[in-house]
C-alpha positions as CSV (number, residue, x, y, z in Angstrom):
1,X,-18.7,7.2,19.3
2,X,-18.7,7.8,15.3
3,X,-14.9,8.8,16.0
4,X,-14.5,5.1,17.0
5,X,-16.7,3.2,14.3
6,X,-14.8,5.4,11.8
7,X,-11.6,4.2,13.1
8,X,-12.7,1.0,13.9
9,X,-14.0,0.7,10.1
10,X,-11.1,1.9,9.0
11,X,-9.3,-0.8,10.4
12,X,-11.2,-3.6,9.1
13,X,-11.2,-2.4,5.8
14,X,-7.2,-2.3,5.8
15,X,-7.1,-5.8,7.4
16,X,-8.8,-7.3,4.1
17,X,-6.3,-10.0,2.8
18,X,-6.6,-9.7,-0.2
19,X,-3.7,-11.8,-1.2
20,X,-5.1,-14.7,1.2
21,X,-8.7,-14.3,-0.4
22,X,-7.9,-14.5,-3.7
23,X,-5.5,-17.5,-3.7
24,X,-7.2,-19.2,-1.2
25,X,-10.7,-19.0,-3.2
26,X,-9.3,-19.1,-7.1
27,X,-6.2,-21.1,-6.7
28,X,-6.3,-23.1,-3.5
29,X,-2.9,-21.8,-2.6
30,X,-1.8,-19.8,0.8
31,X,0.5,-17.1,-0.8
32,X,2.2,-16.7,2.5
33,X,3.7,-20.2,2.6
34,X,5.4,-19.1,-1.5
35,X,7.8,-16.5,-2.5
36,X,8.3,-13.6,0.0
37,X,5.4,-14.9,2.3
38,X,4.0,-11.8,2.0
39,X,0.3,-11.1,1.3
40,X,0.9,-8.1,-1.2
41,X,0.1,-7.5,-5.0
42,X,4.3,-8.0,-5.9
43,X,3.8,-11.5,-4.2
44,X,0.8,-12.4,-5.7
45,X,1.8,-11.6,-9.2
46,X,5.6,-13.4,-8.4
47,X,3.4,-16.7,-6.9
48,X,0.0,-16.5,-9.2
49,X,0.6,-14.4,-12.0
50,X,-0.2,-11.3,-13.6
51,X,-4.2,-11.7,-13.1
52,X,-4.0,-12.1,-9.6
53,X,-1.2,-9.9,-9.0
54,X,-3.4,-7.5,-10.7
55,X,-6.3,-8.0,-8.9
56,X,-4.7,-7.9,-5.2
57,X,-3.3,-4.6,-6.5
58,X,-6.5,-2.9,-7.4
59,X,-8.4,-4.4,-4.1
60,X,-5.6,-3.0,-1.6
61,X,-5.7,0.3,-3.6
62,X,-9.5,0.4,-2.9
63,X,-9.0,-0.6,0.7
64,X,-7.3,2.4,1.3
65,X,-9.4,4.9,-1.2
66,X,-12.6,3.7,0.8
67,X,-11.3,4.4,4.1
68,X,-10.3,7.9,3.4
69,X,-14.0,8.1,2.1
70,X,-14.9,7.4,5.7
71,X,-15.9,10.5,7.2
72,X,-17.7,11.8,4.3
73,X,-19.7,8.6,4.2
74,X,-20.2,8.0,7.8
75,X,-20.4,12.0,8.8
76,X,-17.6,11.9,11.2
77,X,-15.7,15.3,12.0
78,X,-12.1,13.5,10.5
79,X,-9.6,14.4,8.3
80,X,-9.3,11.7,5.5
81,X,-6.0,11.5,5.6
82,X,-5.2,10.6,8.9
83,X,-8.4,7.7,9.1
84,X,-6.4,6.6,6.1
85,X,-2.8,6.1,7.9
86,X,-4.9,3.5,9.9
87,X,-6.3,1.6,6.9
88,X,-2.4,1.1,6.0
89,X,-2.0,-0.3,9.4
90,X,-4.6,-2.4,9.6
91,X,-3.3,-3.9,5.4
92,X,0.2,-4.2,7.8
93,X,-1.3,-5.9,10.6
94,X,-4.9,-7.7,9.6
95,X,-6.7,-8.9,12.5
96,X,-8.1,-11.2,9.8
97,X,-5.0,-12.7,8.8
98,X,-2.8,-13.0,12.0
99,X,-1.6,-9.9,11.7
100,X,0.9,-10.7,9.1
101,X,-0.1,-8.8,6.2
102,X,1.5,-6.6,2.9
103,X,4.0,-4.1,3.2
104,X,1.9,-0.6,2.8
105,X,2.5,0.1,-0.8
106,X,-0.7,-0.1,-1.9
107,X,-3.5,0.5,0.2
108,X,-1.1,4.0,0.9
109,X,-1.7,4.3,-2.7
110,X,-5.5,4.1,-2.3
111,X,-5.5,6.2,0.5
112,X,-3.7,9.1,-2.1
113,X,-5.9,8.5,-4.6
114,X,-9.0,9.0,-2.3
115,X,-7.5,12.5,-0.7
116,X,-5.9,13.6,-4.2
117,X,-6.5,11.6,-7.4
118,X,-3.4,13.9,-9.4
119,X,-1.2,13.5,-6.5
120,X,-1.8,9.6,-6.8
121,X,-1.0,9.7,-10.4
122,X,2.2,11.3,-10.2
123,X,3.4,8.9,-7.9
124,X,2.4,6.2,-10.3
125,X,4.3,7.3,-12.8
126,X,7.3,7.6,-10.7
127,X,6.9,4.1,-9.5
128,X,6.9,3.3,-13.4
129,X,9.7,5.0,-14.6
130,X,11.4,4.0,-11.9
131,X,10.6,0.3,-12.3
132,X,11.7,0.9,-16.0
133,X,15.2,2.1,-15.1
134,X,15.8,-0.7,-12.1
135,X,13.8,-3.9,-12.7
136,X,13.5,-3.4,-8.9
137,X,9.4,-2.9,-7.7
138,X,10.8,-2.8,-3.9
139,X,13.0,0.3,-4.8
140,X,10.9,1.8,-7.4
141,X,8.4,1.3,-4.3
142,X,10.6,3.3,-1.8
143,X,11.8,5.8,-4.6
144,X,7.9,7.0,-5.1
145,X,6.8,7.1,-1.7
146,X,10.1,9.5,-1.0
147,X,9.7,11.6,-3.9
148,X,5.7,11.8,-3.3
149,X,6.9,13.0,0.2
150,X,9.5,15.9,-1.2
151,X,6.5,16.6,-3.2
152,X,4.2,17.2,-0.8
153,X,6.7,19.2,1.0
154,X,7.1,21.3,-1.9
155,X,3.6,21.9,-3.1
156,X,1.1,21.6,-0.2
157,X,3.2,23.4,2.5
158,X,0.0,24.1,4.2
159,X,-1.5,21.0,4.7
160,X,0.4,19.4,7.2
161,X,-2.1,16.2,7.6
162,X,-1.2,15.1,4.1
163,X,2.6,16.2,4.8
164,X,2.6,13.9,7.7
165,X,0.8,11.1,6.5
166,X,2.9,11.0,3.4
167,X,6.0,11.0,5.8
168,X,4.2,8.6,7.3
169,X,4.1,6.4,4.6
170,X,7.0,6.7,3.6
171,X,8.6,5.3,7.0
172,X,6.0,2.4,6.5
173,X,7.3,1.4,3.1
174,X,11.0,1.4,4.1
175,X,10.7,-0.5,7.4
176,X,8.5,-3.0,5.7
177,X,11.1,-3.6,2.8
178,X,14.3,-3.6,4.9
179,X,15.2,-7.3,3.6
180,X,14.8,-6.0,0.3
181,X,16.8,-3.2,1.0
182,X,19.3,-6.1,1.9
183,X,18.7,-8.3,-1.3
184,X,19.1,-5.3,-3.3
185,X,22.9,-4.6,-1.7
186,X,23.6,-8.6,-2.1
187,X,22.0,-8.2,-5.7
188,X,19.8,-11.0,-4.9
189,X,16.1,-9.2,-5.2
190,X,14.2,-10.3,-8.1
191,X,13.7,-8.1,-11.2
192,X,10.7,-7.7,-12.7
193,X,10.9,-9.4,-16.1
194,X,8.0,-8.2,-18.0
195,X,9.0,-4.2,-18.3
């Protein structure tokens, strides 16, 4: 029973729309009817602006850093990790926003952060130079969760929960930004204009 309120908890947590809660409540505005339609930070700061943007952000990075938190906080006999890989579905798929929700980025980032707070700065600094060099947050995006996946590869060979959640992630991000994998061939993906 504490196996299912953990993963049921987990769940809810990850279906928290951020996006939908903080332009529906500050600005009166749907973020899924502007830009990419999707209820992410990159959206959010694309269709409200760097405040919001940066306040989705940091509440889907805590979705995911609370739900790894689960089973020390409810007791339950889980690996952290894996209770994590369904926070990320539930920010994919939100019950609480017709299942239409961001694209994993992240609440995957929380759940890193929660499990291994080094291991989530490296991959934020990889996003970052990455974003530096391209101008692209999609690639730089897809760039960070692969190399945090090579990473983990590399230096935690023994723990294969993290090794396949990372993978896991990793398949998330790039199946949830296959049209900007197509914008980016057609050169029409917006660059970030502020780095």
């Amino acid at each position: 029973m504490l196996t299912f309120i953990t993963i049921l908890s987990a769940y809810l947590i990850g279906s928290i729309p951020s996006g939908l809660i903080i332009g529906k409540t500050f600005y009166n505005i749907d973020i899924r009817e502007h830009g990419s339609k999707n209820l992410g930070g990159t959206n959010t700061f694309r269709t409200l602006g760097v405040k919001a943007g940066l306040t989705v952000t940091i509440m889907d990075i805590l979705k995911g850093t609370l739900a790894t938190s689960l089973p020390f906080l409810l007791g339950a006999d889980m690996n952290e990790m894996l209770v994590g890989v369904i926070a990320v579905i539930g920010h994919m798929f939100p019950i609480f926003a017709n299942f239409r929700g961001g694209k994993a980025v992240a609440t995957s980032a929380g759940v890193i952060l929660g499990y291994e707070p080094l291991f989530f700065v490296i991959a934020v600094i990889i996003f970052f130079i990455s974003l530096y060099i391209s101008k692209y947050v999609s690639l730089s995006s897809m760039i960070a969760s692969l190399l945090a996946f090579i990473y983990s590869l590399v230096f935690h060979t023994d723990d294969w929960p993290l090794i396949t959640v990372i993978g896991l992630f990793t398949i998330f991000i790039f199946y949830r930004h296959r049209a900007n994998i197509k914008r980016i061939i057609d050169k029409t993906e917006p660059k970030v204009k502020w780095l």
